[in-house]
Each structure stands twice: as structure tokens, then as C-alpha cells.
N, C-alpha and C positions, 0 to 999 in steps of 0.2 A: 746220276742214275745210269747204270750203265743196259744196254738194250739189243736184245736179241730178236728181230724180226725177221719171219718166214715163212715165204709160200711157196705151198705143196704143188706140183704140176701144173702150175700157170702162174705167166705175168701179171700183176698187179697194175690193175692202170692209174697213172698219175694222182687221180680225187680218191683210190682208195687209200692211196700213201699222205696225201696233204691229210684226208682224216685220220689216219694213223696218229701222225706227228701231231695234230690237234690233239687226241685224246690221250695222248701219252705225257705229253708238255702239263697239260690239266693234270693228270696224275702225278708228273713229277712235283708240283707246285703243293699238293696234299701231303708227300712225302720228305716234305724239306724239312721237317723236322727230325730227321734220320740222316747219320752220314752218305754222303751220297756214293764213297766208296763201296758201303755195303747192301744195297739196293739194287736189286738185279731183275729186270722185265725180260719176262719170254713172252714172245708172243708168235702161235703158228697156226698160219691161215690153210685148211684144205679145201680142196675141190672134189666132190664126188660128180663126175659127170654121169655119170647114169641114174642119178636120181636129181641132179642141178642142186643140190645142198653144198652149203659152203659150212665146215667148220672151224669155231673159232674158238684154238684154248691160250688162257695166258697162265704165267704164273708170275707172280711178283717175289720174291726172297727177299724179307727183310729180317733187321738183325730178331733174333729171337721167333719166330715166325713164319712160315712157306703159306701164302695165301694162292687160290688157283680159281679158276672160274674158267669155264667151258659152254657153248651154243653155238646151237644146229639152227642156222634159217635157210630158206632159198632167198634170201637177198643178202646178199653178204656185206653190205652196210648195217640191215639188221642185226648181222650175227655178231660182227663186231661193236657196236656200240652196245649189245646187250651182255657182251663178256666183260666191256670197259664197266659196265652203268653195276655188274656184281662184283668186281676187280675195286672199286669205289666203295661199296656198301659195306665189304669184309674191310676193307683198308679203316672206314669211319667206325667201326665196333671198336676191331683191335686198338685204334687209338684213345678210345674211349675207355675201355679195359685198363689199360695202361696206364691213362689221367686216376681212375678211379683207388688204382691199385696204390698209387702211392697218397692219397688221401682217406686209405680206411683207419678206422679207429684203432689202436691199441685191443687185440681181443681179451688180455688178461688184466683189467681194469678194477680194483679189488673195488666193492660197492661203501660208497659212505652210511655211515649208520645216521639213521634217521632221527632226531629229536622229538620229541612226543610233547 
């Protein structure tokens, strides 16, 4: 998976990048069922200092796919683990979509005539 991480107007301190790497490795490992050439995380952390909000959007680009998830907290451990914890939820649908999609029925199934 290849990975674009970014912070807006301030340095990130060490524990927020060891969580980074934690929460991203956890996503990569959800995603292994997908080439990993074509897997692609954004993820860009801002600071508003006049309001102390930190915002957290990712996107992930998988093949067939663009999933994104976005949060505003004032703790910016919050804001990121709750873009990874929506970044995970869309990830388990689509893949689920996907299982689904190729075990549906035949839709034009002509019906057997019923013996009486």
C-alpha cells in the first residue's frame, strides 16, 4: 500500500506517528486482499489554532472505488482514530458488497412448473 501522510502547520510528535503507523499497518492488513500496487492512503492532519481543532481527512483509493472519511476533534488522537475507525467501516461494507456481488443468483431463472 502505498501512503501519503501530512501535516498542515505543525510537527507531529513521535506517539502521534507511532499511531499513525499502528493504524495504517491495521488497515493495510484489511486490504491485503487487493493488489497492493493499487491501494493508495492519504491521509492529512490540520491544525486550526484558533479554535485548537485538529482535522483529520483520509482517503484510501482502491481499485474500483475512492473511500474518504473526514473528523474534527480537539484531541487529535481522537480525530484520527475516528477517521481510521470510518476509513475501516466503509472498507468492511465494500468488501462485503463485493463478496456478495459475486455470489448473487442468476436474475433470469426461468421457474419450474409445478406438478399437481
Amino acid at each position: 500500500m502505498k501512503r501519503n501522510i501530512e501535516f498542515k502547520d505543525f510537527e507531529a510528535p513521535e506517539t502521534i506517528r507511532k499511531l499513525i503507523d499502528r493504524l495504517t499497518s491495521k488497515l493495510e492488513k484489511k486490504t491485503g486482499t487487493f493488489s497492493p500496487e493499487l491501494v493508495h492512503l492519504r491521509l492529512m492532519v490540520e491544525q486550526n489554532s484558533v479554535r485548537t481543532l485538529y482535522n483529520t481527512s483520509i482517503t484510501l483509493d482502491l481499485p474500483g472505488k475512492t473511500l474518504a472519511a473526514r473528523e474534527e476533534q480537539h484531541d487529535m488522537k481522537a480525530a484520527i482514530r475516528g477517521a481510521f475507525a470510518e476509513i475501516q467501516r466503509q472498507l468492511d461494507k465494500y468488501k462485503a458488497e463485493l463478496h456478495r456481488e459475486h455470489w448473487k443468483p442468476p436474475e433470469n431463472v426461468p421457474e419450474t412448473p409445478r406438478v399437481a
